[in-house]
C-alpha positions in Angstrom: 47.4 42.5 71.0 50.9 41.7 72.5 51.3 40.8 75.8 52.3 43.9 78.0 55.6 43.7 79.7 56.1 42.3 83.2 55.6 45.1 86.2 58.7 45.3 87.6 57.6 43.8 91.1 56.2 40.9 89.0 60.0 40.3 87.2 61.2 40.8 90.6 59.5 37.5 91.8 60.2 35.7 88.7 64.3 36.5 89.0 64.2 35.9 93.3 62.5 32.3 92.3 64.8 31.4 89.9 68.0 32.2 92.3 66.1 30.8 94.9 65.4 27.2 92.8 69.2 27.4 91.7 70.6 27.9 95.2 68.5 24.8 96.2 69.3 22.8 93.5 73.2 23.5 94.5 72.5 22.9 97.9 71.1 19.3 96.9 73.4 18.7 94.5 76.6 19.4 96.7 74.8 16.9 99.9 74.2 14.5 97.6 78.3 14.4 95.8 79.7 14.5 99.3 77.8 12.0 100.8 78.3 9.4 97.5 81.9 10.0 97.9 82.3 9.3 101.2 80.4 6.1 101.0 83.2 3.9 100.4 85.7 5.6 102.4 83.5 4.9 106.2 84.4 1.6 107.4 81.6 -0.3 108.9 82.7 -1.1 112.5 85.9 -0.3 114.2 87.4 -4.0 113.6 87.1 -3.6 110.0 88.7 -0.3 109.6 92.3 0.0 108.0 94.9 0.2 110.1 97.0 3.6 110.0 99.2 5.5 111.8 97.1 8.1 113.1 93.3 8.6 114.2 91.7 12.3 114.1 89.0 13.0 116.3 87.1 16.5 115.7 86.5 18.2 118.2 82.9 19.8 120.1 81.5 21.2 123.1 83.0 20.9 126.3 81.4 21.2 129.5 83.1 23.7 132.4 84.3 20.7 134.5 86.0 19.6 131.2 83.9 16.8 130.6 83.1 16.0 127.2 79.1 16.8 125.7 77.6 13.5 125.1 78.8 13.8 121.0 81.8 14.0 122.1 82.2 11.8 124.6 81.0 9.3 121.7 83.9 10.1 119.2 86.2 9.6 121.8 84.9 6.3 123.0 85.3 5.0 119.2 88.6 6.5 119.3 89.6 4.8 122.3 88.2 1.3 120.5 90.3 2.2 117.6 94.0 2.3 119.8 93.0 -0.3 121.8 92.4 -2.5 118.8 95.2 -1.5 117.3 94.2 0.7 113.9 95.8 3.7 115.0 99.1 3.8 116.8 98.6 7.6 117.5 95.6 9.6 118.2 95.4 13.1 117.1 92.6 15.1 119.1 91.5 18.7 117.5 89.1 21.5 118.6 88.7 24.8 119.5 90.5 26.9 122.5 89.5 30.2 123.6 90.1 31.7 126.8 90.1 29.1 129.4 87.8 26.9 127.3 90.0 24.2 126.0 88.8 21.2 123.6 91.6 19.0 122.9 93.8 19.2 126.3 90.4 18.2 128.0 89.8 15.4 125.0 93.8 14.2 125.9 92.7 13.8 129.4 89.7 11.6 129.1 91.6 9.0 126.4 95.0 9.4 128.8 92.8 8.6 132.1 91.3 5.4 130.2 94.7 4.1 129.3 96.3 5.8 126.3 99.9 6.6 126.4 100.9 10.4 126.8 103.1 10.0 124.1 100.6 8.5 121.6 98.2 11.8 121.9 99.1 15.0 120.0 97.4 18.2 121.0 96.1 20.0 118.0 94.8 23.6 119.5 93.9 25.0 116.1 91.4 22.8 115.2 88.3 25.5 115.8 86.8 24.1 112.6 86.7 20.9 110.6 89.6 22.6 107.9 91.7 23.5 110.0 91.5 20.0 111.9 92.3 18.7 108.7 95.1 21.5 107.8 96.8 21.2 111.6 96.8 17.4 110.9 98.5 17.2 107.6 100.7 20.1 109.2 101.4 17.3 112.1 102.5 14.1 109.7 99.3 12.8 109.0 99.0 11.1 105.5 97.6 8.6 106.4 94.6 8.5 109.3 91.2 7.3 110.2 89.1 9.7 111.2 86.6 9.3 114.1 83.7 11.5 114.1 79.4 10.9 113.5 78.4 9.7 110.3 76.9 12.8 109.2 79.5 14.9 109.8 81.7 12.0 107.9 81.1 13.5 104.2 82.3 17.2 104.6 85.1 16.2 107.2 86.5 13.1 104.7 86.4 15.3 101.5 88.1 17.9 103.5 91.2 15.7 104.8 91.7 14.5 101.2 92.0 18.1 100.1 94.2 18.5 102.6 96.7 15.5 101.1 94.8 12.7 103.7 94.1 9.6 102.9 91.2 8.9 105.1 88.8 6.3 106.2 86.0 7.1 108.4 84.9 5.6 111.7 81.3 6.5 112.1 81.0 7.2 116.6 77.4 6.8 118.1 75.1 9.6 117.5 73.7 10.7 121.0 71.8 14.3 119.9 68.9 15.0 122.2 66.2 16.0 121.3 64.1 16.7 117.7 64.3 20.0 117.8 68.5 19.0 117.9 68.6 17.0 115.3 66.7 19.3 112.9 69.3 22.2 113.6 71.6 19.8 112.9 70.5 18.7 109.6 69.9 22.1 108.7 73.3 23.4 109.5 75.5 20.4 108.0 73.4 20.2 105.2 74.2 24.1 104.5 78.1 23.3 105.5 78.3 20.8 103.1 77.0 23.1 100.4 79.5 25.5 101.4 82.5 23.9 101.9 82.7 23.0 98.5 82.7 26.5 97.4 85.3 27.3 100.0 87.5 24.5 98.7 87.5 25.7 95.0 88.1 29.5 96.1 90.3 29.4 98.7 91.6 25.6 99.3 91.8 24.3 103.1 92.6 26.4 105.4 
């Protein structure tokens, strides 16, 4: 006798799981392009990293006293060790404002109070996401940069800058999460940027 046709909750399943294996497979597929591509483009240490006219550092969370989150705090210190060694002549700090919260004027303070000059920091107050860091740079001059973040946001944020006419090295800062719980979220949410980023880029370009 011939088999009987699927129930429909049963074809249900059988579509879900397939859209459900191919979003994964995507998902994998996109982590594992940006990361390859990035590889040669992350310089190893700050003394062996290119020297350019600019250095970018991406912006996070800042405390209410203005002080820097430990993640932070980190991209700065490497930012600071790339001026003072003299790869970047100017150092471009991005992030978010809203309100009275302020990212970059409070990341301009901390590498101005440790000795860089006023005039080699430039406020970039639309950076309130890693393309339009990227966008606001280029907008600034910026062909030609290192960019100073953690190594796994290095991936999405360097295939974003070349989109965005960059050429960009990495500098890979310290990465100070906390706890487990931390860095899982963490994983889970770059790995999901990565994926989508791409998809952004091929719609609608950097923005």
């Amino acid at each position: 006798m011939p088999e009987a046709p699927a129930s429909p909750p049963r074809r249900w399943f059988r579509w879900l799981t397939a859209v459900v294996a191919l979003g994964v497979a995507y998902v994998v597929g996109a982590n594992a392009y940006l990361i390859a591509s990035a590889r040669s483009a992350i310089a190893p240490t700050v003394e062996a990293a290119p020297r350019r006219p600019y250095a970018i550092v991406l912006g996070n969370r800042v405390l209410p006293d203005g002080t820097p989150c430990p993640e932070l705090e980190a991209r700065l210190e490497t930012a600071l060790a790339v001026y003072r060694a003299g790869r970047a002549e100017k150092v471009i700090v991005s992030g978010g404002v809203v309100g009275a919260y302020d990212e970059p004027h409070a990341m301009g303070a901390w590498l101005q109070a440790r000795g860089v000059k006023p005039a080699d920091v430039i406020i970039d107050a639309g950076g309130h996401r890693t393309a339009a860091t990227m966008a606001g740079s280029a907008a600034l001059g910026a062909r030609s940069a290192l960019v100073v973040t953690q190594e796994y946001h290095l991936p999405r944020s360097l295939y974003l800058a070349r989109h965005a006419g960059i050429d960009a090295v990495g500098v890979a800062a310290p990465d100070r999460r906390g706890s487990v719980d931390d860095s899982f979220r963490l994983f889970c949410r770059e790995t999901t940027a990565r994926a989508e980023i791409l998809l952004e880029v091929a719609l609608r370009g950097v923005r």
